[in-house]
Structures are given as structure tokens and as C-alpha cells.
C-alpha positions in Angstrom: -97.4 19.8 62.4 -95.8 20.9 58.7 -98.0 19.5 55.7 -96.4 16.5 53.9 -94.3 17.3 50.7 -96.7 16.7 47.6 -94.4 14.6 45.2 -94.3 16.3 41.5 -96.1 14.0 39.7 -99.2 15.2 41.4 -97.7 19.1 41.5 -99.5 21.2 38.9 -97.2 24.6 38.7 -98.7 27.3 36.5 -96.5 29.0 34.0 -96.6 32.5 36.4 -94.6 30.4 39.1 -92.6 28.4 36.7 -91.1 31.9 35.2 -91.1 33.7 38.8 -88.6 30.5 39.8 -86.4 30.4 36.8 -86.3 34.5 37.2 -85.0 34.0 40.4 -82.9 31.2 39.8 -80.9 33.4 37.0 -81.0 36.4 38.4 -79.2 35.0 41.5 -76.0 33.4 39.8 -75.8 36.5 37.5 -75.5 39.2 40.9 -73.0 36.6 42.2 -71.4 36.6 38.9 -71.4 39.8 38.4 -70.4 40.9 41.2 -73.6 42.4 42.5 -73.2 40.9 45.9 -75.5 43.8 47.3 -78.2 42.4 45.0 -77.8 39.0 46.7 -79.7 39.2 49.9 -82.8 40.4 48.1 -83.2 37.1 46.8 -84.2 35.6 50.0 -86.8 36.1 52.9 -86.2 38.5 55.5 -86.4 35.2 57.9 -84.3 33.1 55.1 -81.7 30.1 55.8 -78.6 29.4 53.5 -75.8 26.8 53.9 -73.4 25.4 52.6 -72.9 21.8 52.9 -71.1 19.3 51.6 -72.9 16.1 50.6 -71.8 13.8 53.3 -72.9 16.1 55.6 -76.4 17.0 54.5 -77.0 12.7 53.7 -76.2 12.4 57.2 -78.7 15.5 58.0 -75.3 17.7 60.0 -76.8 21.2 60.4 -73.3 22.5 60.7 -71.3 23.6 56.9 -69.3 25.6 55.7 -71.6 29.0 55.6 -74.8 28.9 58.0 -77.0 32.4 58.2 -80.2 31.9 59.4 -81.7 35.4 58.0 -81.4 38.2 55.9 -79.6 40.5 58.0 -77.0 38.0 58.2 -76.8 37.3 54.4 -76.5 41.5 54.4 -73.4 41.3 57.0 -71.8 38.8 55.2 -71.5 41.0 51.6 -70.3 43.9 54.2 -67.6 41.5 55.1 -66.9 40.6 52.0 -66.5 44.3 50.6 -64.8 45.7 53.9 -63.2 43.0 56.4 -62.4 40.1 54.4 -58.7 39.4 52.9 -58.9 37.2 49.8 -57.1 36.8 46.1 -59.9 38.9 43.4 -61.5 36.2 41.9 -64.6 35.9 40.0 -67.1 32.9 39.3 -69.3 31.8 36.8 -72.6 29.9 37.5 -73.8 27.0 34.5 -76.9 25.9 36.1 -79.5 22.9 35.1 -83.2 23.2 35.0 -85.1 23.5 37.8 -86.8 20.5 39.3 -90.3 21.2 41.3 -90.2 18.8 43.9 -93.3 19.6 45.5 -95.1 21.5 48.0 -96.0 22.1 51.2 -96.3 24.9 54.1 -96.7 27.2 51.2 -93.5 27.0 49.5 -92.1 25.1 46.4 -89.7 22.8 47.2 -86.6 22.3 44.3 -83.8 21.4 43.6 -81.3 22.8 40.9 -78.0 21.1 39.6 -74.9 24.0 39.0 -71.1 24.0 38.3 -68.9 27.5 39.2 -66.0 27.6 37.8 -63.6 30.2 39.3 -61.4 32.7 37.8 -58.7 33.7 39.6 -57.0 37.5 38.6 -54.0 35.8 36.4 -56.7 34.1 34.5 -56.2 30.5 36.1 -60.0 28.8 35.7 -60.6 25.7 37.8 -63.8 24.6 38.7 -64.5 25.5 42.0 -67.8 23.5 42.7 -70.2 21.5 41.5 -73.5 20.3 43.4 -76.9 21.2 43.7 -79.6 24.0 45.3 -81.9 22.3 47.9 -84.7 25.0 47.7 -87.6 26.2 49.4 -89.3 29.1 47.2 -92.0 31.0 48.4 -93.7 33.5 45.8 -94.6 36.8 47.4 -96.3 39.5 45.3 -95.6 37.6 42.2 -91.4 37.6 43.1 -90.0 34.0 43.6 -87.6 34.3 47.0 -86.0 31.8 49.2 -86.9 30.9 52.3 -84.5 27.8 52.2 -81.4 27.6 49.9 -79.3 25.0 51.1 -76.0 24.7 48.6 -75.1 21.0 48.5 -71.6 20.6 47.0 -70.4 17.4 45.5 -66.8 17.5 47.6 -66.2 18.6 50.8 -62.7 19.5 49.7 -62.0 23.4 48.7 -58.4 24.6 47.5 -59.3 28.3 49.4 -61.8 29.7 51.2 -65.3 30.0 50.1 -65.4 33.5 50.7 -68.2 34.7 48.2 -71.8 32.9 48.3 -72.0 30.1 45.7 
């Protein structure tokens, strides 16, 4: 039986977690948005889940988005794609995240949640934004590094003009 979720007011996080988590919360948009994709799967646990979901479908609790890998390995095979299989228009993004919220805790991770917008920059120089949501996180800190064992990107509209083709 999992632990309950302590709620924040009773959470006291101690400045070395509070910088681990906003270290790994920057250092993860920048390799995305700097196109250090290889970089991308070290943020996570080797056992790790990331999805992308829109937010009807994670209200209604659907375990089925638009990306699902349910480890590391996968996360790694993906960025392979990416680089070598995948057909797409160049395009770049660029992260503007909120501050990090500390939900709680419980089974030995932090659980957060992070508001972003990505705006995407397509090789003419066309800028839309792409997204706009928020990180459902569970961070587990391991040697002193923040990682994810849960990211789960919730994204305001279901509704994309391409392919989401790099991680968001």
C-alpha cells in the first residue's frame, strides 16, 4: 500500500532539495532547447515514466497520450529516432517555465508540479507557441541529483498543428 501524499503546507523541503529540483527543472528545458536531446534521458530514472497528455485526458485519468515510455531505455530510443529515423521540418523550441510547486511527499519522492509555455521556431523563423501546460512530477533525489521518476506533460489543448516529434 503507497503512503498518502503529505499536502505542502505540512512539507518542510530544505534548501539542498529545493536547488537539486530547480537544477533539474532548468537543466531539462535548456538540453531540449538546445538541442542536447542526448542529455535528455539522464534526467530521469532508469525505471522512469513520461507522457504526454492532454488535459482532458489526464482529468479523466486515460493512461493513453500522445508520447508514453515507461523507462529510460525507451526515453534513449526515442532521441535515436529522433536523430536517425524520424522525418520532420528543423524546428527548435524554447521553454519559459514557472516556479516549481512542492506538492508533497510520499514513497520517497517529491511530488510537483511546474507551469511552462514552448514556443516553437520553425527554420523560416515562423514562432508560434506550440504548447502551454504544466509538469505533473515525481522527483526522487539520488546522490544529491534531482531525477524523475514520473514526468507527466499535461498540455492545455489537445490540438497540435504537427507532430510532437521532440520531448516537451
Amino acid at each position: 500500500m503507497s503512503e498518502p501524499v503529505v499536502a505542502s503546507a505540512d512539507l518542510q523541503v530544505g534548501a539542498e532539495v529545493s536547488a537539486a529540483i530547480a537544477r533539474l527543472m532548468t537543466q531539462y528545458v535548456h538540453a531540449i532547447d538546445n538541442d542536447q536531446l542526448e542529455r535528455w534521458p539522464q534526467f530521469f530514472t532508469v525505471d522512469a515514466l513520461y507522457k504526454i497528455l492532454p488535459r482532458t485526458a489526464f482529468d479523466r485519468g486515460h493512461p493513453i497520450g500522445i508520447w508514453s515510455c515507461d523507462n529510460r531505455d525507451m526515453l534513449e530510443d526515442r532521441v535515436s529516432s529522433i536523430r536517425e529515423v524520424n522525418v520532420f521540418e528543423p524546428h527548435v523550441y524554447r521553454h519559459v517555465i514557472g516556479p516549481t510547486e512542492i506538492l508533497g511527499r510520499s514513497n520517497g519522492a517529491y511530488h510537483a508540479q511546474t507551469s511552462y509555455i514552448l514556443v516553437r521556431t520553425m527554420q523560416d523563423g515562423e514562432m508560434c507557441v506550440f504548447s502551454a501546460g504544466r509538469y505533473v512530477d515525481e522527483i526522487v533525489i539520488e546522490n544529491k541529483t534531482a531525477l524523475f521518476r514520473k514526468r507527466i506533460v499535461v498540455t492545455d489543448s489537445a490540438r497540435f498543428d504537427t507532430l510532437v516529434v521532440i520531448p516537451i
